[in-house]
C-alpha positions, 0 to 999 in steps of 0.5 A: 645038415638039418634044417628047422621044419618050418624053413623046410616048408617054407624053402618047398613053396619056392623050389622043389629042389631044396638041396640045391637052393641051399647049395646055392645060398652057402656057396653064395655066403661063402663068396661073399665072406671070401671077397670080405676077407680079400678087400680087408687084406688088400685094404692093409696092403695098400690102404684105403680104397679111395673115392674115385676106386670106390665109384668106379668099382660101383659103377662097375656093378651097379650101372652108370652113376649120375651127377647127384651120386645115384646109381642107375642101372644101365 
């Protein structure tokens, strides 16, 4: 794989294994469109994820919700 020199660079002042920092990113994009495509797919199967699911679900990631609606981290 190639990368442009300038993002090489770049990549070089915040790590000095590249190889693996770049691993990282595409196994992270890899999860992230994988998980995409499973809430689609359960999306069909089931419909829509209702309110009270979605809350949950942010709750669950991001912390405790509070009375307004924000997320705050637990």
């Amino acid at each position: 794989m190639t990368l442009p020199t300038e993002q090489v660079a770049e990549l070089r002042k915040l790590t000095d294994n590249v190889s693996g920092h770049v691993a990282q990113a595409v196994a992270r994009q890899l999860r992230h469109q994988l998980l995409g495509a499973d809430l689609l797919r359960h999306e069909e199967e089931h419909g829509e994820f209702a309110e009270e699911e979605l809350a949950e679900a942010c709750s669950r990631i991001f912390g405790a919700t509070g009375a307004d609606g924000s997320v705050s981290a637990a």
